[in-house]
C-alpha positions as CSV (number, residue, x, y, z in Angstrom):
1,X,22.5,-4.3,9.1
2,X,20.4,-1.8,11.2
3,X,18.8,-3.0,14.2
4,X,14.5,-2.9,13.6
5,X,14.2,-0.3,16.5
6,X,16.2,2.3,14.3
7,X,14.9,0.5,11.1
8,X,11.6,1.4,11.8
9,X,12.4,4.8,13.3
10,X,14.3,6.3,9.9
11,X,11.2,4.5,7.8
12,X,8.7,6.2,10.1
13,X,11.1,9.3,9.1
14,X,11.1,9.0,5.5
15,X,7.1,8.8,5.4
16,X,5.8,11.2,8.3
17,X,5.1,14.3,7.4
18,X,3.8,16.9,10.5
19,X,0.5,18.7,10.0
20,X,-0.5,15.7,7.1
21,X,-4.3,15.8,7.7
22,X,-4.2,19.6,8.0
23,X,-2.3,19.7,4.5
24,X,-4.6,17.6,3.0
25,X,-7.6,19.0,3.5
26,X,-5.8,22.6,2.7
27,X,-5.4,21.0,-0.5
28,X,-8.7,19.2,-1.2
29,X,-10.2,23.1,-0.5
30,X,-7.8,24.8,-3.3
31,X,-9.2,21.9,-5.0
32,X,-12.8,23.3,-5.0
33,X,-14.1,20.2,-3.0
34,X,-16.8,20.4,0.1
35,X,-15.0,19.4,3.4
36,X,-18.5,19.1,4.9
37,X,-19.3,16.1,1.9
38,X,-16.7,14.5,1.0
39,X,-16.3,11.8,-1.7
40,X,-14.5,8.8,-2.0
41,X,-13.5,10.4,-5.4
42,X,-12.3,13.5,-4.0
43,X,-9.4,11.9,-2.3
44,X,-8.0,9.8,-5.3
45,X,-5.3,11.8,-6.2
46,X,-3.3,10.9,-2.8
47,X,-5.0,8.3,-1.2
48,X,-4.1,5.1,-3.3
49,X,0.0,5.3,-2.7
50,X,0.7,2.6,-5.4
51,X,1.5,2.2,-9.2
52,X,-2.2,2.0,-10.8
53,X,-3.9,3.7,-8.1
54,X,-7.4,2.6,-7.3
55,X,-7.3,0.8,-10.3
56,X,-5.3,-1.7,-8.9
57,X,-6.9,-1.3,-6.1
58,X,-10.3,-2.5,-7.9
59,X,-8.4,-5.2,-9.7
60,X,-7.4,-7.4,-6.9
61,X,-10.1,-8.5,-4.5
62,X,-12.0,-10.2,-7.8
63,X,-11.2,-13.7,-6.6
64,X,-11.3,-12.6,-2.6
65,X,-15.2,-12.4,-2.4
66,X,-15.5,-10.3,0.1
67,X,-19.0,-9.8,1.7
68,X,-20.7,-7.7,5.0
69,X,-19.5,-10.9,6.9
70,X,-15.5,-10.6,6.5
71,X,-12.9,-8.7,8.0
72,X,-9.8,-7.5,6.5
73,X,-6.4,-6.7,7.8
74,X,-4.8,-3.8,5.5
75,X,-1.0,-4.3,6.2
76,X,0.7,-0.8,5.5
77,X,-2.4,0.7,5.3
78,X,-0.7,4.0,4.2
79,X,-3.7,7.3,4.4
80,X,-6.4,4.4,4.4
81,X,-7.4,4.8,0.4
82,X,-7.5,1.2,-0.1
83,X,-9.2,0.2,3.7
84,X,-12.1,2.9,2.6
85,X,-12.5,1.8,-0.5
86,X,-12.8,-2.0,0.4
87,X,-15.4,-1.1,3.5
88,X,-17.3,1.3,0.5
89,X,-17.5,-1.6,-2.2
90,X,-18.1,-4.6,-0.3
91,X,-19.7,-3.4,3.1
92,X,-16.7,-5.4,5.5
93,X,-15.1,-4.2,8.1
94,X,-11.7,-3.2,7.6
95,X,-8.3,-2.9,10.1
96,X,-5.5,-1.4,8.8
97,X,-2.3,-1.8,10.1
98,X,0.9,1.1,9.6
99,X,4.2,2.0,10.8
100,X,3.8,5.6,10.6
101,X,1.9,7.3,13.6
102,X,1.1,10.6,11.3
103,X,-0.7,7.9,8.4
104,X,-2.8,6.1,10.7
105,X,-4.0,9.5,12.4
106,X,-4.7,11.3,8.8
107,X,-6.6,7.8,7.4
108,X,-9.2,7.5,10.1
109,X,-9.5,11.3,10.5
110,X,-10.3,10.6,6.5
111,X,-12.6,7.8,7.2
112,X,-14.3,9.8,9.7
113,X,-15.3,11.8,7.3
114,X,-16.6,9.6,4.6
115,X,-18.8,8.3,7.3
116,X,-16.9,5.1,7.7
117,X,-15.7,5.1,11.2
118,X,-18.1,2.1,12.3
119,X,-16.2,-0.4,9.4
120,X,-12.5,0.9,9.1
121,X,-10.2,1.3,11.8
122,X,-6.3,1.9,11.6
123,X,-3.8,0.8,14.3
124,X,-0.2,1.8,14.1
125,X,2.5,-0.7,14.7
126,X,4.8,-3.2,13.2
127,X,3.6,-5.6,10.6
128,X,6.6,-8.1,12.1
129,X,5.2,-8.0,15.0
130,X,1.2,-7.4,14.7
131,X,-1.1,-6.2,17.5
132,X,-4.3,-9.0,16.8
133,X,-4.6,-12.3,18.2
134,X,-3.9,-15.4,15.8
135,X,-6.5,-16.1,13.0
136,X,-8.3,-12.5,13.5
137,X,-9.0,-12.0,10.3
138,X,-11.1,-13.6,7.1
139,X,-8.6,-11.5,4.2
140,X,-5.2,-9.5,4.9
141,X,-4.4,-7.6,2.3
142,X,-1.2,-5.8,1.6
143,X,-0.2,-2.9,-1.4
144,X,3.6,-1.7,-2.1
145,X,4.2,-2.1,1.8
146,X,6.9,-5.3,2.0
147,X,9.7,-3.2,0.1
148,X,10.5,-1.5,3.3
149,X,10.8,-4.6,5.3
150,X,14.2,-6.4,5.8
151,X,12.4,-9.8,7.1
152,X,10.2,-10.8,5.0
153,X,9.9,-14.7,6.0
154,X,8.7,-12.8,9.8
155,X,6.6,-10.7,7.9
156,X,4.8,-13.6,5.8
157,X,4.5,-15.8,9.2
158,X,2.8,-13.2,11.3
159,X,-0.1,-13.0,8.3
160,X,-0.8,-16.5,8.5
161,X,-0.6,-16.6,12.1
162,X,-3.4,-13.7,11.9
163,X,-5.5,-15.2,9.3
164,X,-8.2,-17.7,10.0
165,X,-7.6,-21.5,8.2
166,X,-9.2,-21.3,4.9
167,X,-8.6,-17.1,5.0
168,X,-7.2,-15.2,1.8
169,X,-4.0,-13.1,1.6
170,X,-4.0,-10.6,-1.4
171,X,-0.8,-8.9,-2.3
172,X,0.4,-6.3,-4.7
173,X,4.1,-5.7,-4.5
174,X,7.2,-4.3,-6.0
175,X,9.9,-6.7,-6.0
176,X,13.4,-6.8,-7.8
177,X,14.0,-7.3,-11.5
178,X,17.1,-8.8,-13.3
179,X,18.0,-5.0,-14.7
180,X,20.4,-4.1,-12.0
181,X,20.2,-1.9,-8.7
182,X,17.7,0.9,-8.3
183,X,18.0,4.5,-9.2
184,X,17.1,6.5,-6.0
185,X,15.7,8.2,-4.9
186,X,12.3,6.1,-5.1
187,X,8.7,6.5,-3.1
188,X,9.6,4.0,-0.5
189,X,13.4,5.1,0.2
190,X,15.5,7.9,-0.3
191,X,18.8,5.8,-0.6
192,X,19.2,1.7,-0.4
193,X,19.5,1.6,2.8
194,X,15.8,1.3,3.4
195,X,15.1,-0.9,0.0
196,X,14.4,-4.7,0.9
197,X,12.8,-5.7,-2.6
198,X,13.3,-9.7,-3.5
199,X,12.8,-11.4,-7.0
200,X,9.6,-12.9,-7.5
201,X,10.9,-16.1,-7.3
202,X,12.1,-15.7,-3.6
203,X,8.7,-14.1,-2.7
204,X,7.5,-17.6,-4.3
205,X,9.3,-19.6,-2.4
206,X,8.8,-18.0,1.2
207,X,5.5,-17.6,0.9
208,X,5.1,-21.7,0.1
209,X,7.5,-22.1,3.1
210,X,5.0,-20.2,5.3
211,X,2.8,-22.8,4.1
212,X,0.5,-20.7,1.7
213,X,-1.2,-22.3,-1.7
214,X,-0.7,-19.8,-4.3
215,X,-4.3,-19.3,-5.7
216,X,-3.3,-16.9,-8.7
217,X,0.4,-14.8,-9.8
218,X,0.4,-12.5,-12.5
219,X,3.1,-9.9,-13.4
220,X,1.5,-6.5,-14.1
221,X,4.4,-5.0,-14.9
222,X,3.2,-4.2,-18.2
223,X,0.5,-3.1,-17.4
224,X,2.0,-0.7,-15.0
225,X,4.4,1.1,-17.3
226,X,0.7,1.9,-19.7
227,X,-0.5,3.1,-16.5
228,X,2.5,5.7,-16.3
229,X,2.6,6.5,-19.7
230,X,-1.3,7.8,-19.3
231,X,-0.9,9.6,-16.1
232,X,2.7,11.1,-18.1
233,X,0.3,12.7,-20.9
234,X,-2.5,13.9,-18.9
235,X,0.6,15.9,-16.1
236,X,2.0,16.9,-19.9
237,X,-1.4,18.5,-20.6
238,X,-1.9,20.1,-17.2
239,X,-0.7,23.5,-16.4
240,X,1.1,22.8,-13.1
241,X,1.4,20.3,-10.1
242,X,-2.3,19.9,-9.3
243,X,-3.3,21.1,-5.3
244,X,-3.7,17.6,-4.1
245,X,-1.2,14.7,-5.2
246,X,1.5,12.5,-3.8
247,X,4.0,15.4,-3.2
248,X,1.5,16.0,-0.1
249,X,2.8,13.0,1.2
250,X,6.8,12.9,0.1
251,X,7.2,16.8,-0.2
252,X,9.2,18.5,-3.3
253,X,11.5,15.9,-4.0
254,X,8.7,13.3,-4.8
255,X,8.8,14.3,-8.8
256,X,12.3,12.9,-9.0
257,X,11.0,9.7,-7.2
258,X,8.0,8.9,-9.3
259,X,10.8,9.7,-12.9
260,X,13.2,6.9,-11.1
261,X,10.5,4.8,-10.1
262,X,9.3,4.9,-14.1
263,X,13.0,4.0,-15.2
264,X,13.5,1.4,-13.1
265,X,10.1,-0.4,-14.4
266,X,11.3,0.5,-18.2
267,X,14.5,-0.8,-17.0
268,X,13.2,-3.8,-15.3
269,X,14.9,-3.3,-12.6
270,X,11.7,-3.6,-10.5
271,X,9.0,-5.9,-11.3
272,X,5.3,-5.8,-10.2
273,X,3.3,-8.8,-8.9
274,X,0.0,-9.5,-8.2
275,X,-0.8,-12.2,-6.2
276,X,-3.5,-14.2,-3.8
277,X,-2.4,-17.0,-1.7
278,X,-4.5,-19.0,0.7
279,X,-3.6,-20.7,4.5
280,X,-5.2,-23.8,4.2
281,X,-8.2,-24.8,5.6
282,X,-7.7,-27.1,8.8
């Protein structure tokens, strides 16, 4: 097994890109939008790195409710689309947390320009080993991060050691179906030696051994292979990649990643969960 040092470096590999903000915003003005007034809108197509998008996104903090008062820790924060979102909708103040150097700097140069640099933050560093003091934070939330990380029972302790008694923890993950191994590559690894995903049934049971109460599960999986069958019709209809879209993040090879990461949900070889768990009060 790598060691985490080199762990984290060839993850920090597969996701930087140099130049990011600078290709984004190249894109957003092919796309005929104002760099001067931006919209939350405007950023959709790349800013919500997950199956559903900012549908999901929308979808999950329903039983969380979040108010002006809370703060929330964004574990793998990504380019900050789901951070933003959450300090737009809710008014909280938002910290998100990411490996990669090059995300962090492109989501809060993003924020920055939505006006949001009073509510949302982004810190880069390890979610094993997270730069806050214990029970920072009202909500940590977390979308299609864990699949990169090897120790997931470290991972699950630091968020309850960061979250207040009583706080929420939201997840939406990808985790590993009964249909057999992966076809890579895939969005989160170009080859399985940077593919952690567990069965739902051992995120179940580590997250109980944390000491979490599972408020709500609910496998979206469904639900998520409708999702790609829309988004297959409307690219079908389109004449061309569009300017801005995930290749920005994951380069040329990111169409083979997002036809893999389609058969391995038709395939059930990955299965996605939706979840919100609670440390208990006291």
């Amino acid at each position: 097994m790598q060691n985490t040092g080199s762990l984290n470096d060839n993850i920090q590999q597969h996701y930087t890109r140099q130049d990011l903000g600078d290709a984004i915003l190249s894109a957003l003005t092919a796309a005929g939008k104002d760099l001067n007034h931006l919209k939350p809108e405007d950023l959709a197509p790349v800013d919500e790195f997950h199956i559903r998008g900012r549908e999901a996104t929308i979808e999950l903090p329903q039983q969380l409710h979040l108010d002006t008062t809370q703060h929330v820790l964004d574990v793998g924060s990504g380019v900050g689309g789901a951070s933003r979102y959450l300090a737009l909708a809710f008014g909280c103040r938002v910290t998100g947390l990411d490996l990669t150097e090059e995300y962090c700097r492109v989501a809060q140069m993003l924020a920055d320009r939505l006006g949001l640099s009073s509510r949302v933050t982004f810190r880069q560093g390890s979610a094993l080993e997270m730069p806050f003091e214990d029970a920072s934070f009202d909500v940590v939330w977390t979308q299609h991060a864990a699949m990169n990380i090897a120790d997931k029972a470290k991972l699950y302790t630091e968020i309850w050691r960061v979250l207040r008694p009583g706080g929420l923890f939201a997840l939406y993950d990808i985790l590993a179906g009964p249909g057999g191994a992966l076809h890579f590559p895939v969005p989160w690894a170009r080859e399985p030696s940077l593919n952690f995903l567990i069965t739902p049934e051992a995120l179940r049971r580590l997250l109980e051994k944390t000491g979490f109460r599972i408020v709500s599960w609910r496998d979206t999986s469904e639900t998520g292979q409708a999702w790609f069958r829309e988004v297959a019709a409307k690219m079908k209809a389109q004449a061309g990649s569009p300017p801005l879209g995930f290749h920005v993040l994951l380069g040329a090879d990111f169409r083979t990643m997002a036809q893999n990461q389609v058969r391995n949900l038709n395939e059930n070889r990955i299965i996605l969960i939706e979840a919100i768990a609670q440390r208990p009060p006291g």
